[in-house]
C-alpha positions as CSV (number, residue, x, y, z in Angstrom):
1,X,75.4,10.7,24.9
2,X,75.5,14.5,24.7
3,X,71.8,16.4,24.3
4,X,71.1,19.1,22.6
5,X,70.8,21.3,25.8
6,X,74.5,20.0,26.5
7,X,75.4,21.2,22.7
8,X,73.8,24.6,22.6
9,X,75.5,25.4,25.8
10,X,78.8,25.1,24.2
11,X,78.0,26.5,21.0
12,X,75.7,29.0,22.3
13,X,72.0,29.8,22.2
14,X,71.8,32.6,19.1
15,X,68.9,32.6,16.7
16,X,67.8,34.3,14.0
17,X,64.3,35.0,13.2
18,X,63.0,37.2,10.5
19,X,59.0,37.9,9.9
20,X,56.9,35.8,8.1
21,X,55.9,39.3,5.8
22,X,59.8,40.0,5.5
23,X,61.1,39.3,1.5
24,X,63.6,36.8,0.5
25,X,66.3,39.1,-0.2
26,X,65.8,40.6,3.6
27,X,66.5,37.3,4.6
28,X,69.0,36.2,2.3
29,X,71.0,39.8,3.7
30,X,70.4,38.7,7.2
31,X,71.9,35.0,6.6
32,X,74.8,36.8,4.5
33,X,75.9,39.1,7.4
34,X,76.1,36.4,10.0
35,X,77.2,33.8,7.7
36,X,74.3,31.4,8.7
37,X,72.1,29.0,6.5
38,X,68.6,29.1,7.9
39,X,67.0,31.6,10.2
40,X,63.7,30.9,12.1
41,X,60.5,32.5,10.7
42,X,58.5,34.1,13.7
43,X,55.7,35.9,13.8
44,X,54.2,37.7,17.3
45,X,57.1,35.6,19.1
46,X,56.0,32.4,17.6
47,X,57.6,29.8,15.3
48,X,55.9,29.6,11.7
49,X,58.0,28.4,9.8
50,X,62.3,28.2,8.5
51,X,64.0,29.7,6.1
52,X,67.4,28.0,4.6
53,X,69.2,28.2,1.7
54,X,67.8,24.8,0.3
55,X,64.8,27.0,-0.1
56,X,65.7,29.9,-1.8
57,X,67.4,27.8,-4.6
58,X,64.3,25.1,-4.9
59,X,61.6,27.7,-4.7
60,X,62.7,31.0,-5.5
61,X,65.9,30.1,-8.4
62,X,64.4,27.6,-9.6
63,X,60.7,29.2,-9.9
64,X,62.0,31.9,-11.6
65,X,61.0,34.6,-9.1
66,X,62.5,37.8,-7.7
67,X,63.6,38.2,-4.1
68,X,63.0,41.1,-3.7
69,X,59.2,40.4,-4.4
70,X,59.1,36.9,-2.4
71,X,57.6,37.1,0.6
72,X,59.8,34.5,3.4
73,X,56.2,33.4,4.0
74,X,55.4,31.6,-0.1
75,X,58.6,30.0,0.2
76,X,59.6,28.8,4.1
77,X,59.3,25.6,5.5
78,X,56.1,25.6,7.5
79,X,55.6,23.7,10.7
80,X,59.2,22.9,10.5
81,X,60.6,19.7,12.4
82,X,61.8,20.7,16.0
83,X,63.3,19.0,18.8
84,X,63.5,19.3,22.6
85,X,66.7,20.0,24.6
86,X,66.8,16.9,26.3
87,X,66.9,14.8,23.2
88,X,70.4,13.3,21.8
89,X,73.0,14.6,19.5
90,X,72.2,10.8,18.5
91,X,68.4,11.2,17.9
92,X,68.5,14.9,16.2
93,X,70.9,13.2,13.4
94,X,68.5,10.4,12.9
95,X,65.4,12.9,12.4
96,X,67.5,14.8,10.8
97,X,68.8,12.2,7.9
98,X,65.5,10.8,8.3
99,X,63.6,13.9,7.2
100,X,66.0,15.5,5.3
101,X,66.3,18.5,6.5
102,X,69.2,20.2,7.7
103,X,68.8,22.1,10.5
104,X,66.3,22.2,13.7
105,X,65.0,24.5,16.1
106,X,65.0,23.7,19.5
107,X,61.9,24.4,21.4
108,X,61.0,24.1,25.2
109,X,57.8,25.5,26.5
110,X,56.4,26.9,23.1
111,X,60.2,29.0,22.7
112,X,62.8,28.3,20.5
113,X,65.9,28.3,22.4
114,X,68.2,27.5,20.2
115,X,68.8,25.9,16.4
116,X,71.0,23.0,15.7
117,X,72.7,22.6,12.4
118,X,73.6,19.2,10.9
119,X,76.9,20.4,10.8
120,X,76.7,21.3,15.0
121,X,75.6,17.5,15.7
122,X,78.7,15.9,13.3
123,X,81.1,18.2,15.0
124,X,79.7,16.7,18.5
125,X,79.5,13.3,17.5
126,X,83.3,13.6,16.5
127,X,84.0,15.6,19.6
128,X,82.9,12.9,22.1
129,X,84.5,10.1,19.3
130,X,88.1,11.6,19.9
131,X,87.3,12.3,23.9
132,X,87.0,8.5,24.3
133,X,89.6,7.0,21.4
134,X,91.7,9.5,23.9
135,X,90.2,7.4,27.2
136,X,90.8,4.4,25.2
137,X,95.1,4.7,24.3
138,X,95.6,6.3,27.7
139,X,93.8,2.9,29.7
140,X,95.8,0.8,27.1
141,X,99.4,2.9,27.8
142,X,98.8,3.5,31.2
């Protein structure tokens, strides 16, 4: 079973935070331009909160109100759900499905180190799937 440290070494350690004080559409721009769906809310080097698309269109679209006006901090996901680099790709997709959220910063020692998207864990899982249907035909040919 692959952890999380084992994932965001291959898919690298990148995040991006914005400031809790920062509007929607500065964070909505950000996202755009590195074609991501959630970036990590910080403020003095500390995790507040997340910011994904699910949360723009539930409390910004929906609501009615202006980007440009919305503050990341009346519409992020406070005290988000995090997990620790030694956890499974196994476990994170269970939190994840069980708390329906779609992506989760990684934090060791108060820090975020990385953020894993639902969609980095599905690619694993199948990753590690094909390494051993692979195992599998070469111990049944060989």
């Amino acid at each position: 079973m692959k952890t999380i440290r084992e994932l965001l070494d291959e898919k690298g350690r990148q995040v991006w935070s914005i400031a809790s004080t920062m509007s929607v559409y500065d964070a909505l721009a950000l996202m755009a331009e590195k074609n991501i769906g959630a970036v990590t809310v910080t403020d003095d080097d500390r995790l507040v909160g997340i910011f994904s698309e699910r949360d723009f269109t539930r409390d910004v679209v929906l609501q009615g109100r202006a980007a440009k006006e919305t503050r990341v901090s009346e519409v992020m996901t406070s005290r988000p759900v995090c997990v620790a680099p030694e956890q499974t790709v196994e476990e994170c997709l269970a939190l994840m499905t069980d708390k329906r959220v779609r992506h989760l910063p990684v934090v060791e020692q108060d820090s975020v180190i990385g953020l894993v998207s639902i969609g980095d864990a599905v690619k694993a899982v199948i990753s590690e799937q094909q390494f051993t249907i692979e195992q599998l035909e070469q111990y049944i040919s060989g």
